[in-house]
Structures are given as structure tokens and as C-alpha cells.
FITOR-780638 format. One record per residue: z, y, x of N, C-alpha, C in turn; residue in one letter. Coordinates in steps of 0.2 Angstrom, whole numbers, plus 5000, padded with zeros to 4 digits. Each point is the difference from the previous one (the first is absolute). Layout:
REM residues N
ZYXZYXZYXa...
END
This chain:
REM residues 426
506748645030499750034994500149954994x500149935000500149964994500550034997x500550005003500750044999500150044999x499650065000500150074997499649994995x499549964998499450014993500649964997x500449995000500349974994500950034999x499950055001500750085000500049994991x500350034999500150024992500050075001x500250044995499750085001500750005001x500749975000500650045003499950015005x499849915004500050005008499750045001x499350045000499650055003500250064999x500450004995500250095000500549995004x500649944999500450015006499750005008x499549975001499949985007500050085002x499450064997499850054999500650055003x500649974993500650075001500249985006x499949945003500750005006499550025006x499449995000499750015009499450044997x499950034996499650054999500250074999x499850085004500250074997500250014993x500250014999500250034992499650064998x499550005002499650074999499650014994x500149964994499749974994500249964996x500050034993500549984995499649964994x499649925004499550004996500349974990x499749994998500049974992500249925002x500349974997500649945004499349934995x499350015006499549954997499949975007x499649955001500249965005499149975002x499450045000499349975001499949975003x499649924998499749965006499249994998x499750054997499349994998499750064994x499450025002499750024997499250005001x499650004992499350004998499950054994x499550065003499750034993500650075000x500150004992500650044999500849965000x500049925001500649964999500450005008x500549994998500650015007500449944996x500249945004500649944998500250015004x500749974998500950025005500049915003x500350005005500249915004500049944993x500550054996500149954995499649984994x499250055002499549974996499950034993x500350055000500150054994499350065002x499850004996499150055000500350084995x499850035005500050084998499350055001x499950044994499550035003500550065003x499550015005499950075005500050064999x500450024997499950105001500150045003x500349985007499950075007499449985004x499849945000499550005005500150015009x500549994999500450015007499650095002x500750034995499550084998499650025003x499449964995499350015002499649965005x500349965004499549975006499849954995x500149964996499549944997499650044993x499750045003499650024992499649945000x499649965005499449975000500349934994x500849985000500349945000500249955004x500649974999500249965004499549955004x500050005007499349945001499749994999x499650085000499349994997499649945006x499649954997499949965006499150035004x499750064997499450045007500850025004x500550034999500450035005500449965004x500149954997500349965005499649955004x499449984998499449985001499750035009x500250074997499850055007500449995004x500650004998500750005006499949925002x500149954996499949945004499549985005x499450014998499350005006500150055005x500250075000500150015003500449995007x500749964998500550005003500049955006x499449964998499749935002499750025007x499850074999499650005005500250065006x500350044997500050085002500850024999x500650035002500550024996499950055003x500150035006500150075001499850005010x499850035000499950035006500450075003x500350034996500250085001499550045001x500150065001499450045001499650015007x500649965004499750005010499149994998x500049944996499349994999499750004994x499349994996499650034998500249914996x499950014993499849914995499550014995x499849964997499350014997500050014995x500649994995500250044996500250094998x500250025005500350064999499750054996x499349995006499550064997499649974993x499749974998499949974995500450044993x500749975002500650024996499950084998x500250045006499850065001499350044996x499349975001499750024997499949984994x500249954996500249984995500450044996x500650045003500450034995499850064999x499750035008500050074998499349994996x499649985000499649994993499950004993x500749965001500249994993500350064997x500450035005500650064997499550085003x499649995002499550075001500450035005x500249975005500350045006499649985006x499950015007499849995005500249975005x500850014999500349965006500649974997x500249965002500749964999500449975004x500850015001500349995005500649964996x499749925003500749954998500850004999x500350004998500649995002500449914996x500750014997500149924997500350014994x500650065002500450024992499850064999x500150004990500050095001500450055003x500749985001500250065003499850025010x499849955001499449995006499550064999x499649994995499550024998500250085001x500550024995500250074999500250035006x500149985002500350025009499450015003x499649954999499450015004499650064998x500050024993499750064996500350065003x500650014998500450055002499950035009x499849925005499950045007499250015000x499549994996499550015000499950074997x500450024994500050094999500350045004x500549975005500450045003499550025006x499749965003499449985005499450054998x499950004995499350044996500250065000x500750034999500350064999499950045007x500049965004500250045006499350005004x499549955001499450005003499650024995x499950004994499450034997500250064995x500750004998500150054997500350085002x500049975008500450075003500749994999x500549984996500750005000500450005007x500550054999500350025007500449905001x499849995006500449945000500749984999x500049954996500849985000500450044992x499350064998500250044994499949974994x499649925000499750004994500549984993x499750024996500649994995499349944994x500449944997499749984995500550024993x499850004994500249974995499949954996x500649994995500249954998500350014993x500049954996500450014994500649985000x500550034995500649984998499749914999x500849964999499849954998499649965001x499649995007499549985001500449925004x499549964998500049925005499550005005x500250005004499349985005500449935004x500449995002500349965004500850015002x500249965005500850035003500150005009x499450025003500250005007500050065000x500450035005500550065002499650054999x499450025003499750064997499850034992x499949934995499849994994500750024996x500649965003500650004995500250095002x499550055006500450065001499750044995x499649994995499850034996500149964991x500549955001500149984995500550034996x499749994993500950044997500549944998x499949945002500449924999500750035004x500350014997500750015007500249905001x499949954999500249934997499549995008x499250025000499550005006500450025004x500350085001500050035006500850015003x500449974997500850035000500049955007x500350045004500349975007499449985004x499650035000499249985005499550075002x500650045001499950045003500050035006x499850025005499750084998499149984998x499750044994499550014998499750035005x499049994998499650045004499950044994x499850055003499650084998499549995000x499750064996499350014999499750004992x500650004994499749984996500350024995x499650024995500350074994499849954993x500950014997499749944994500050074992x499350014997500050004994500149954993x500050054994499949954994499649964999x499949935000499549974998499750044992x499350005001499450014992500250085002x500250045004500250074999499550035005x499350034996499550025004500350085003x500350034994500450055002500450025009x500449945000500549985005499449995007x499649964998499449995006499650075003x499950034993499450065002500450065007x500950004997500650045002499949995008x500149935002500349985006499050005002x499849984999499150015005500150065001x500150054996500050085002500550025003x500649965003500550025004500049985007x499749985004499749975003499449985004x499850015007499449985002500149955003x500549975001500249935003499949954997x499750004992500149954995499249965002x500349925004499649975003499649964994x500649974994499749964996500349994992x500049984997500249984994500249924998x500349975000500349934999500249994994x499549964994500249984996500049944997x500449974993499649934996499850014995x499550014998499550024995500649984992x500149955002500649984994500649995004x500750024998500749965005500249954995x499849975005500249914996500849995003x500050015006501149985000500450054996x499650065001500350034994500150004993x499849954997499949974993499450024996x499349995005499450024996499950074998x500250045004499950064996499150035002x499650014993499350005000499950085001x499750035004500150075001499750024996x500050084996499450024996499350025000x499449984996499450025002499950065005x499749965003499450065005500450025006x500649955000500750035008499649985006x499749964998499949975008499250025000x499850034997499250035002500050085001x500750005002500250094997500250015006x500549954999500550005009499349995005x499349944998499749995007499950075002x499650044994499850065001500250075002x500849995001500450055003500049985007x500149934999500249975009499350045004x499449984996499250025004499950065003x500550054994499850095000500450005008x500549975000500450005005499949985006x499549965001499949955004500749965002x500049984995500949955001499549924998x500149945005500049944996500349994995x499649964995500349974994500049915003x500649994999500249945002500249954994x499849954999500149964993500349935003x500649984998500349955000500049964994x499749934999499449994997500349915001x500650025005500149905001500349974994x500450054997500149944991499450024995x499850064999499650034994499349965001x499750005007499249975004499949934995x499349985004499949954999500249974991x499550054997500149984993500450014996x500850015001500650004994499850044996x499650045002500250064994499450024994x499649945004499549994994499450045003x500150015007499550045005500049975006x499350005003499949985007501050005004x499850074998500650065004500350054994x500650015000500350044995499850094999x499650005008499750055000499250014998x499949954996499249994998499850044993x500750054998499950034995500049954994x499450024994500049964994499849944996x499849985009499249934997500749955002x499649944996500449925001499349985005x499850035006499549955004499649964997x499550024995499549964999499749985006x500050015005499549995006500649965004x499349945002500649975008500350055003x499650025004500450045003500250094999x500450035003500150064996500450045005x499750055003500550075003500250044999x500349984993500350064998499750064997x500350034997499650084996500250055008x499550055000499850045008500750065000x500349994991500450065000500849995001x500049935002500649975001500149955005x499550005003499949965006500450025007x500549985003500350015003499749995008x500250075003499749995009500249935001x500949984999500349955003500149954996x499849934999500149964994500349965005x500849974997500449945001500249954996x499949955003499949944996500349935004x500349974997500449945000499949944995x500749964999500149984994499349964996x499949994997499250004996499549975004x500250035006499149995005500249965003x500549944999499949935002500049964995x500250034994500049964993500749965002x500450015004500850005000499949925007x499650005003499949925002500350035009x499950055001500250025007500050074999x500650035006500150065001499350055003x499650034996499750055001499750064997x500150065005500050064999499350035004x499850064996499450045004500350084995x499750045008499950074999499350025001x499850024994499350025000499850074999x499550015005499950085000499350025004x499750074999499249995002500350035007x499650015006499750005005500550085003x499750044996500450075000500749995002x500249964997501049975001500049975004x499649944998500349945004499850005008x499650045003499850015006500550015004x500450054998500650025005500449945004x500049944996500349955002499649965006x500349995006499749985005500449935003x499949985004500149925003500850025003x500749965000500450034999500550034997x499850054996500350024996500249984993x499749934996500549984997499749934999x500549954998499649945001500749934997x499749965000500549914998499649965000x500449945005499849955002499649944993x500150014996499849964993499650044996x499850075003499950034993499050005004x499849994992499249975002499949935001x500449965000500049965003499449964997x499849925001499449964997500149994991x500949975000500049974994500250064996x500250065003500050054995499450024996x499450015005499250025000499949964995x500049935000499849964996500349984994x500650024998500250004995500050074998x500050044999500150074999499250034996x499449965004499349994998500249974991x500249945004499949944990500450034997x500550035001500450044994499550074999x499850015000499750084998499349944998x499849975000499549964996499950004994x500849955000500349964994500250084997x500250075001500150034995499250054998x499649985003499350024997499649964995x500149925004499749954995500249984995x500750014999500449994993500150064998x499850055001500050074995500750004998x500650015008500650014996500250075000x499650055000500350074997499850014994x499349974997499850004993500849974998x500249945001500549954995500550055001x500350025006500650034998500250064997x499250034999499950074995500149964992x499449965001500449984991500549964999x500349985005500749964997500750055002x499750055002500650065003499950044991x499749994997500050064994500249944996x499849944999500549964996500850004999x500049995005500950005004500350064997x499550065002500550074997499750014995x499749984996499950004993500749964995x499949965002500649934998500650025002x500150025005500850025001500150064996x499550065001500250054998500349984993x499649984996499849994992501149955000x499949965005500749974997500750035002x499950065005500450065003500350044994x499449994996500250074990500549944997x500149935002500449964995500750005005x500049995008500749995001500250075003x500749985001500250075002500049985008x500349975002500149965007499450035004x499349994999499650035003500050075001x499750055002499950084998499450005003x499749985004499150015000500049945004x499050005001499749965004499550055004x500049995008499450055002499549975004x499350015003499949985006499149994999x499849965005499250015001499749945001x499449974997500049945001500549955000x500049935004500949985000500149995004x500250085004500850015001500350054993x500549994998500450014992500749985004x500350074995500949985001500350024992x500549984997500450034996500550025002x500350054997500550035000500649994995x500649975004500449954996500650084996x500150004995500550054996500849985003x500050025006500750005003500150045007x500650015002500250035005499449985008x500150035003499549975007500449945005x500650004999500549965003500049964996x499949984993500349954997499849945001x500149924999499949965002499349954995x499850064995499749974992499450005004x499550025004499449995003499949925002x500450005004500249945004500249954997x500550014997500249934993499449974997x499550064998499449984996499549965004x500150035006499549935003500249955001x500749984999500349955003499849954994x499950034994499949984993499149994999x500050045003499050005001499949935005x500349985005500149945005500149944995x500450004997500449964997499649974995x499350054996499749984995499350005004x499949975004499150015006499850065002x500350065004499850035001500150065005x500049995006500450065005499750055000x500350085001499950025001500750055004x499950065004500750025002500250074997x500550035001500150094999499950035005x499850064999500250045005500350064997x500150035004500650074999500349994994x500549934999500650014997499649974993x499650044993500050014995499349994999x499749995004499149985000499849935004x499849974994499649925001499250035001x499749955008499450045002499649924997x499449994997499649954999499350025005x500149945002499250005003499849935002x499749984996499649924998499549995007x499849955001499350005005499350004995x499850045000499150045000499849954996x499949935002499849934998500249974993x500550064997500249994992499649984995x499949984996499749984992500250044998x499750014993500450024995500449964996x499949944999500349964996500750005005x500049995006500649995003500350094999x499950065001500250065000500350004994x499749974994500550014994500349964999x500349935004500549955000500550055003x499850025007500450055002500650044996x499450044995500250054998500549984996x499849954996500549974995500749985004x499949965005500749975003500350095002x499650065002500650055002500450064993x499649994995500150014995500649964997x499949964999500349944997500849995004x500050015005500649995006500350074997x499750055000500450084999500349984995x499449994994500450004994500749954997x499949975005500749955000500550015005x499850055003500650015007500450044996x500749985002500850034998500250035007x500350075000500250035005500749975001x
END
């Protein structure tokens, strides 16, 4: 270990490119440490954070209640699997569905874990409590949607870069237009097989796009006329980013600790990752009331880690630390700063063409081709002047700070990404 803590960022990218997948094409920054919203590279060079390891550290780097949890814990308990019963589980368990107004909750590690986990819970629910001829059931889904990339996720992907050559795809799943209540009302009434509804309140890999008012209290209530679940994938927008409990909380910034959401957006099936470790360990929960979650019996679906002691007890301090520091209030006011200031600097350059988003998660939209390299280049400029942050689809820069922002740091921020535009040459 002496001898790897002292790699230079070539060494480590090279170590990377020679004995590691090429499955990711990170930003050529090299981190050995992070506190707060700050991330330093080996060489000692300090950046603020703007993806947030997309979205898992809203709480901040090291928050030390979450690492605190994870340490004590670890000292004592790491994992039993579920053969047996640990002291933390349940706690955990009643702790969250508490928190989020559900009755049951079933662990898993990753989000795409989780969505898998959702999806064979509606499929389950379809057939035993809804009547669905078995094997008929159909979910839907939106265009352009991110949930994950394991084989049944990427069959309803529109990524061909995800799905190309990792076929044969599973069936079962009808993609509409995302924000297209039309496209949803269409296919519910074409259909008695439609098991469920699979959405992200916001699509963040798709470059932030913010649905219009009233889609997702409209879609719940179509889904309900139908008795179709409404399933909310909740693992980057949850846990605060959005300047809400949950992005399905409607209009409030969570004045209250705690918060379940508004009742007309509240989703049967809530999915959650990311965030609800506060980025310190892999974990994920599917949460849902009694009516759904029932179906699932001993067998049927399960992971040797997932529940585990140190997830329980880290996964508690993280959802703490976003009550006791009121980060949906912050990131509600510091999300309308950012798209106040960007907008307003959007009318002087041209390089920009908007700024969009919800609390902070926020993207801009770069004045160029989808393919071109100007997204990219700008971050490599944004790196270079304190500040990562990555593209996605080609032409869109996604920001998402950790929750734990200042203001006075936010308008540093804003200045260094202001200030990089206005100076970047194509």
C-alpha cells in the first residue's frame, strides 16, 4: 500500500487502463481524498464536487455521523447474510419505512439491484393479486430512461452504446414518451396486462430533463383508475437532490424532518439507492405497503449482503444527517440560485442555450452538435480551474454539488463555471 499511495495520476490511470475493463471513460482526474463538498487529486490539488458520485454523496464527502456508523459498526458486526436474523436489520427497516410512509422494505446494495428487485415485485403482484394471465404481464417505461445496465434494464433501453451486442433482450415492456400523459392514458387503455408504470420523476442521464407540472400526479392517477402500480425510481432524484424529501413530494422543500411525500404522487413502489448511504457503502431499498410487498415470500428473491448490519447502520445515519441538517431546505434554495445566475449569464453568452433542473440536480445545455467534443473540453477546463464536473449525452454538462453547499461556496462555484465559459475557445 506504501507504494500505491504514492502513484502519480499517470500511474493510476495507467495501472487502470492496462488491468482494468474499459467500461468508462472517466474525466483524466486522479482522487485520493475527500471532506464536505471538496475532492483532492494524489497530487494534492483540491476540487469542488459537482456530480456527487451522481448523487450518492448529497450528505458530503465523509460526513464523519456516517462514517462514524460504518466504523463502529464494522468493529463489531459486518454481515451475517440473511441464513440469520442481526440486530440491526429490523431497526433499520423500521426506521426507513417510517421515515418514507411505507410499511415494508426489502434491502438490496445497488440501484440497479433495487430496480430489478421492483420490477419482479410488480410482476409478482400482477399475477397473484391482480389476476394477470401469467407470464402476460406487461410494464411500462419511458423513452430515454436510466435505470441501470443489466440485461433486462438495458432491454428497454434506448442506449444502443448500453445494448449493442448483449442481446437477446427480455420482453414484457412498452416504452412511451417521457412527460407524454397522452402516450400513457393510450397504452393503460390498450391493455389489461399493464402490471405497472416505471418512471424517474426527473431523467438525470438523460441530461436533467424536469417533466411538466402535474405529470407525475396525473400519470399516479391514471395508473390507480387502472389499478397499474406506479413505480418511482427515486435512486438519483431521492434523498434530497431535488430540494425534496423525494422528487415525488410535489411542492414543499420539507420543512419537516421527516416527510412521505404528497398522497397524489406517492408511488406503490419507491426505489432508492445512491444517497441512502450518503455514498459510504453500497445500498439500496425497495419500499412499498403490505398490499405489494406481501407477494414476496422466503425464496423468491434475496442477496447475501443486502440488509446487512453495516448497511443498517449506515443507511439510518445517512437519512439522519439529511433531516438534521435540513438538506432539501438547502438544496431548494441553493437550486434556484444556480438557475437564477446561470440563466441570467445564458442572455450574455452564446455557448450556453439554457440551464434546467430541480433543486441541485441542474444541467446546461452546451450550443453545439450532440457528438461534438465542446461539452467535454469544458470540463476538462472546468478541472483545470477547481471544479469537476462530467457530460452526458454529448452536449449537456449535468452539476450536482453535495447538499452540504454554502452559499458562499455555490457562488464561488458559479463564478469559476461562468468565468471558464466565458473564456473557453472552441
Amino acid at each position: 500500500m506504501a507504494v500505491l499511495n504514492k502513484l502519480t495520476s499517470q500511474e493510476a490511470i495507467a495501472l487502470e487502463n492496462k488491468h482494468g475493463a474499459n467500461n468508462y471513460h472517466p474525466l483524466p482526474v486522479v482522487l485520493s481524498k475527500g471532506e464536505g463538498v471538496y475532492v483532492w487529486d494524489v497530487e494534492g490539488k483540491k476540487y469542488y464536487d459537482f456530480l456527487s458520485a451522481y448523487s450518492a454523496v448529497n450528505q458530503g464527502h465523509c460526513h464523519p455521523k456516517i462514517v462514524d456508523a460504518m466504523t463502529n459498526q464494522a468493529k463489531k458486526l459486518s454481515l451475517t447474510s440473511r441464513a440469520f436474523h442481526n440486530d440491526m436489520l429490523g431497526q433499520y427497516e423500521k426506521f426507513a419505512t417510517e421515515y418514507f410512509g411505507f410499511d415494508k422494505l426489502l434491502p438490496m446494495n445497488t440501484g440497479a439491484e433495487a430496480v430489478e428487485t421492483a420490477l419482479k415485485i410488480a410482476r409478482k403482484w400482477a399475477y397473484e393479486v391482480k389476476g394477470i394471465e401469467e407470464n402476460k404481464a406487461e410494464i411500462i417505461v419511458c423513452e430515454n430512461n436510466f435505470h441501470g445496465r443489466t440485461t433486462t434494464i438495458i432491454s428497454f433501453s434506448n442506449d444502443e452504446v448500453a445494448r449493442k451486442n448483449f442481446g437477446p433482450y427480455t420482453n414484457g415492456f412498452i416504452k412511451i414518451e417521457y412527460d407524454n400523459l397522452q402516450a400513457l392514458k393510450e397504452t393503460l387503455e390498450s391493455s389489461k396486462n399493464i402490471a405497472a408504470f416505471l418512471v424517474e420523476p426527473i431523467q438525470g442521464e438523460a441530461g436533467v430533463f424536469v417533466p411538466s407540472d402535474g405529470y407525475l400526479a396525473t400519470a399516479k392517477e391514471m395508473c390507480a383508475a387502472h389499478n397499474v402500480l406506479f413505480i418511482a425510481d427515486e435512486v438519483q432524484t431521492g434523498i434530497a437532490r431535488t430540494g425534496r424529501l423525494l422528487a415525488t413530494c410535489g411542492n414543499c422543500a420539507c420543512p419537516e424532518k421527516n416527510c412521505s411525500g404528497s398522497p397524489e404522487t406517492k408511488p406503490d413502489i419507491l426505489i432508492l439507492g445512491k444517497a441512502l448511504s450518503g455514498g459510504a457503502y453500497p445500498v439500496s431499498a425497495v419500499l412499498a405497503n403490505d398490499v405489494v410487498m406481501n407477494v414476496i415470500g422466503p425464496g423468491n428473491h434475496g442477496s447475501t449482503f443486502g440488509g446487512n448490519p453495516i448497511a443498517a447502520a449506515v443507511a439510518m445515519a445517512a437519512l439522519e444527517v439529511v433531516a438534521d441538517e435540513e438538506l432539501a431546505i438547502n438544496a431548494d434554495k441553493l437550486g434556484n440560485i444556480f438557475r437564477h445566475e446561470l440563466t441570467e449569464f445564458c442572455k450574455t453568452n452564446d455557448l450556453v442555450k439554457s440551464v434546467r433542473g430541480r433543486g441541485l440536480l441542474n444541467a446546461i445545455l452546451i450550443n453545439d452538435i450532440e457528438d461534438s467534443s465542446t461539452a467535454w473540453d469544458i470540463c476538462m477546463k472546468l478541472r483545470d480551474n477547481g471544479l469537476l464536473a462530467k457530460p452526458t449525452h454529448g452536449n449537456i454538462i449535468r452539476f450536482a454539488p453535495p447538499l452540504v453547499m454554502t452559499e458562499v461556496q455555490l457562488m464561488d462555484c458559479i463564478s469559476i463555471i461562468t468565468k471558464t465559459i466565458s473564456n473557453f475557445k472552441k
